[in-house]
Backbone as JSON, one array per atom type, in Angstrom:
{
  "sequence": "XXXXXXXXXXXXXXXXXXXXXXXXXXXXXXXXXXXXXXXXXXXXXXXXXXXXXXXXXXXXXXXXXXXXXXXXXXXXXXXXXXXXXXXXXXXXXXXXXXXX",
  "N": [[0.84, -1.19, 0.0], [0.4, 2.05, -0.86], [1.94, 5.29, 0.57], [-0.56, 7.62, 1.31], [-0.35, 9.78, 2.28], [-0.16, 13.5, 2.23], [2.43, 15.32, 0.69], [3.44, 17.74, 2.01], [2.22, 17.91, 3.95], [2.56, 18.2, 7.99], [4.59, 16.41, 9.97], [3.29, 15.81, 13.26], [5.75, 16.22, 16.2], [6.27, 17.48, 18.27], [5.27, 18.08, 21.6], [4.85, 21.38, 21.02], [3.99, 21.38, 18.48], [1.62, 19.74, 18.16], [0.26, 21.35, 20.19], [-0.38, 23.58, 18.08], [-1.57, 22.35, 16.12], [-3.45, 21.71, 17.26], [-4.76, 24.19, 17.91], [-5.29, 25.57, 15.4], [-6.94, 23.63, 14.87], [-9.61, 23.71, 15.65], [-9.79, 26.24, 14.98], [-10.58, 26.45, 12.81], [-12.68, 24.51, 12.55], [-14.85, 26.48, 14.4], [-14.81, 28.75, 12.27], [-16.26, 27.49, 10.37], [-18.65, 25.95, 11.18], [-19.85, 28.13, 13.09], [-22.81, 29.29, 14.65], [-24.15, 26.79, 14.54], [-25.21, 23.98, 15.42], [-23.78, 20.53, 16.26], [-24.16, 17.21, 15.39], [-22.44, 14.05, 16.91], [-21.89, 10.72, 16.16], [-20.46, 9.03, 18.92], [-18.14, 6.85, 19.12], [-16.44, 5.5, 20.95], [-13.85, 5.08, 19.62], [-10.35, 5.59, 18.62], [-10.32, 7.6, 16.66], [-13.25, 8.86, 16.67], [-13.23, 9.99, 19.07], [-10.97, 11.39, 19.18], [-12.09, 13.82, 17.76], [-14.26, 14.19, 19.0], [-13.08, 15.6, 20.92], [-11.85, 17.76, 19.75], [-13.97, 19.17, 19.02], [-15.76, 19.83, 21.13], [-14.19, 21.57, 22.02], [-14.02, 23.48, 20.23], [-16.62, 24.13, 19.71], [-18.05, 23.47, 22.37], [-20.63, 23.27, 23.67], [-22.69, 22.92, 21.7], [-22.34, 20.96, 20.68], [-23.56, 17.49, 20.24], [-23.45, 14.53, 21.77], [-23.42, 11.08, 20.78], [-23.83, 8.07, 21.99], [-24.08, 4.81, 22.01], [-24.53, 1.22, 23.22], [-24.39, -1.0, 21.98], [-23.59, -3.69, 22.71], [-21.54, -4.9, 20.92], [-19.08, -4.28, 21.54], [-15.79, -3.22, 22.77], [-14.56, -4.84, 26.12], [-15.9, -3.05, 28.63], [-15.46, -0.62, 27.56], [-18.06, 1.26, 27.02], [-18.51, 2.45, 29.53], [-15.69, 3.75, 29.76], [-16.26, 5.64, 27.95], [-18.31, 7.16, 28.92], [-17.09, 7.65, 31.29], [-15.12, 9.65, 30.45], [-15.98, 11.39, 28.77], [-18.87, 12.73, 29.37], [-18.49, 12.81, 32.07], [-15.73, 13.4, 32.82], [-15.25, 15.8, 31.04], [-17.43, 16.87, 30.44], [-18.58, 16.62, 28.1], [-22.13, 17.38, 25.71], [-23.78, 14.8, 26.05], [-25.46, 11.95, 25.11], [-26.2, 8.73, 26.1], [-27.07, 5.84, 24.93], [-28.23, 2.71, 25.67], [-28.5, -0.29, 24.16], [-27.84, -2.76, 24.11], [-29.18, -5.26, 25.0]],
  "CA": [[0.0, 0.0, 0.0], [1.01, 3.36, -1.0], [1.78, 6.34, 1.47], [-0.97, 8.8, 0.5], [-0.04, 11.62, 3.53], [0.03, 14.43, 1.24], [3.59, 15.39, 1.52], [3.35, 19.12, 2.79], [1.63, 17.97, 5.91], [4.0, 18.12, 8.79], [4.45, 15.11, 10.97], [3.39, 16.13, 14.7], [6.31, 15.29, 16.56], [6.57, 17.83, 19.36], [3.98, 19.15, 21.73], [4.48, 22.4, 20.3], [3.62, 20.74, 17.26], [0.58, 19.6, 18.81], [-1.11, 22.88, 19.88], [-0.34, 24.45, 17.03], [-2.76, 21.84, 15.34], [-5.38, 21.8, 18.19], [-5.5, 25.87, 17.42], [-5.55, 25.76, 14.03], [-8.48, 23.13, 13.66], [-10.05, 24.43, 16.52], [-10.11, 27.49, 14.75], [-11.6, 26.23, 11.24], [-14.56, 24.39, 13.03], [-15.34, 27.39, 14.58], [-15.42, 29.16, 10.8], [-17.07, 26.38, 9.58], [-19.58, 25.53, 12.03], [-20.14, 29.45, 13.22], [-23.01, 28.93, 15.72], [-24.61, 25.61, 14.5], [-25.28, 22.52, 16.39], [-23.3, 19.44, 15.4], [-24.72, 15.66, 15.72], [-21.46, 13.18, 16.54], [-21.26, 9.09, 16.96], [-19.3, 8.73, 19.66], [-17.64, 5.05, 19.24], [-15.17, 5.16, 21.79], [-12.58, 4.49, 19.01], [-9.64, 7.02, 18.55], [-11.25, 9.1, 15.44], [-14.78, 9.51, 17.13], [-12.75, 10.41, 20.59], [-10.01, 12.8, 18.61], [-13.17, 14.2, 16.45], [-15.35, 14.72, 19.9], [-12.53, 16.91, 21.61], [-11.55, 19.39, 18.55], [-15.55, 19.72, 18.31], [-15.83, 20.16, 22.15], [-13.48, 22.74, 22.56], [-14.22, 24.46, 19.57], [-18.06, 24.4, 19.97], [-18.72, 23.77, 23.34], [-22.61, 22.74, 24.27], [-23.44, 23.18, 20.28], [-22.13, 19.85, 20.03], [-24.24, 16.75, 20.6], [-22.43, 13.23, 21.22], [-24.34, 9.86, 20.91], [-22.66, 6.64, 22.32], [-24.56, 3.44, 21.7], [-23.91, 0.38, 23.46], [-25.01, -2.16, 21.16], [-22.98, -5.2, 23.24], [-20.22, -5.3, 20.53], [-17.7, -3.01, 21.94], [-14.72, -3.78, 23.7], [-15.0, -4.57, 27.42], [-15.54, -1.68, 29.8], [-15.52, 0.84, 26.48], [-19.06, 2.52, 27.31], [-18.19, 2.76, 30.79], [-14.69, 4.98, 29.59], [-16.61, 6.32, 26.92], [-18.92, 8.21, 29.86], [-16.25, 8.6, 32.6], [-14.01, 10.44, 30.36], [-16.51, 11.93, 27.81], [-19.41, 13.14, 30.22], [-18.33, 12.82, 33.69], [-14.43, 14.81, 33.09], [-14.74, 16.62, 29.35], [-18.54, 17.67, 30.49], [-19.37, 16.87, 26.9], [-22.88, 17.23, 25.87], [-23.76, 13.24, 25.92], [-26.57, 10.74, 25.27], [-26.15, 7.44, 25.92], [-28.41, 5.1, 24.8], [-28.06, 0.78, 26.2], [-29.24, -1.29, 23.48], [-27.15, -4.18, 24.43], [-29.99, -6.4, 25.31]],
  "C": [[0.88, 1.25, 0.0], [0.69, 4.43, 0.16], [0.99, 7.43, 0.6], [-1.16, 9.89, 1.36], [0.32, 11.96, 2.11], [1.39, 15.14, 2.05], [3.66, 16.67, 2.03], [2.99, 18.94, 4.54], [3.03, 17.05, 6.79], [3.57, 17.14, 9.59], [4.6, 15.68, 12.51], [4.66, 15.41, 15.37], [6.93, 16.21, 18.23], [5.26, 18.44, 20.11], [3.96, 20.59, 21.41], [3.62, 22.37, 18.99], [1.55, 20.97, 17.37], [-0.4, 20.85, 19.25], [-0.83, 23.32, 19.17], [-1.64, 23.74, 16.35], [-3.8, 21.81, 15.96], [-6.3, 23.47, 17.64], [-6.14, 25.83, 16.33], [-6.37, 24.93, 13.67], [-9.51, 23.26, 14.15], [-10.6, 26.06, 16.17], [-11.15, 27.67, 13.36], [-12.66, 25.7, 11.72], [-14.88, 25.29, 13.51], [-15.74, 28.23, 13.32], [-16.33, 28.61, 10.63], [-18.49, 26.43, 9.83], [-20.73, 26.87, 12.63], [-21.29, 28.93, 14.74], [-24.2, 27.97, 15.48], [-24.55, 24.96, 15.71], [-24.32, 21.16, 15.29], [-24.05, 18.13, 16.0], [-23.09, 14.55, 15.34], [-21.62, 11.84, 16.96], [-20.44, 9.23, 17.61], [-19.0, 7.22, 20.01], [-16.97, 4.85, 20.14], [-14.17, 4.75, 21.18], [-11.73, 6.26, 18.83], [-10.37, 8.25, 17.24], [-12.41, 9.67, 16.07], [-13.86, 10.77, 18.87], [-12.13, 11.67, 20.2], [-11.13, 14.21, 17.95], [-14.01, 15.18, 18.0], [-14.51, 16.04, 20.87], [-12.1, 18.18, 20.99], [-12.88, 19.73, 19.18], [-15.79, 20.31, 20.36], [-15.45, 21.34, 22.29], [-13.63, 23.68, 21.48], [-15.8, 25.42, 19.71], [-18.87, 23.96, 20.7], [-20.93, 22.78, 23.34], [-23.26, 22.9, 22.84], [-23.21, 21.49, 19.52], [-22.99, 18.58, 21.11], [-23.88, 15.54, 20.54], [-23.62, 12.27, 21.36], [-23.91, 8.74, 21.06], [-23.71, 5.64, 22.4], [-23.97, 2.2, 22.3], [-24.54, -0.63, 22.81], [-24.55, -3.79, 21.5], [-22.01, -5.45, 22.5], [-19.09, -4.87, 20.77], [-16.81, -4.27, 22.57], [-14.42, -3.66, 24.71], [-14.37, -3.05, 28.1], [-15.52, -0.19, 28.62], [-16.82, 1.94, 26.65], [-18.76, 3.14, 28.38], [-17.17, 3.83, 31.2], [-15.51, 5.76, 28.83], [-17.91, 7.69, 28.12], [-18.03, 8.25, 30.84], [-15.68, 9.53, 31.8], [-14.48, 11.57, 29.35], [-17.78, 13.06, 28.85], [-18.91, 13.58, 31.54], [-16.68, 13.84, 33.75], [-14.75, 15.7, 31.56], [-16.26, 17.58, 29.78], [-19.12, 17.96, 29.26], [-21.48, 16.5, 27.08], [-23.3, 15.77, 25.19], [-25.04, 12.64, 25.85], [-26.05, 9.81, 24.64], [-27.16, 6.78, 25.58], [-27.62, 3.16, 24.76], [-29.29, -0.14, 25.72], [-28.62, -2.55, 23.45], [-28.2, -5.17, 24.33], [-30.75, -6.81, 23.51]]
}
């Protein structure tokens, strides 16, 4: 498989690095978004998780997460997915436990 990183983009490799990119995409969903509402899956996998804290911190209570436990996850994942999403980030959260 071919590397298709577009080669301009810089490889994070320091935390300076790092907020520089939280600002700067932090700063385009805010363009973007202006004072919308967003609707996000929250999977508890790294993209939904990385995806739910830009959108958090950019837009705050405009954003709406939705975590599903449907029984296929991977043990204890809803359970992080509200301590660390609801209960410390204070995102705005609905769970919904369709396991059964």
């Amino acid at each position: 498989m071919q590397d298709v990183r577009d080669p301009n983009f810089e490889r994070i490799t320091t935390l300076e690095q790092a907020n520089k990119f939280i600002e700067e995409s932090v700063k385009q969903l805010q363009e973007q978004i202006q004072n919308n509402k967003v609707i996000l899956a929250l999977s508890g996998g790294v993209d939904s998780n990385v995806v739910a804290a830009l959108l958090n911190k950019a837009i705050g209570k405009n954003l709406i997460c939705i975590h599903v436990n449907h029984g296929l996850l991977r043990k204890n994942e809803s359970q992080e997915v509200l301590e660390t999403f609801k209960n410390k980030m204070n995102l705005n959260l609905i769970y919904l436990d369709v396991e059964e």
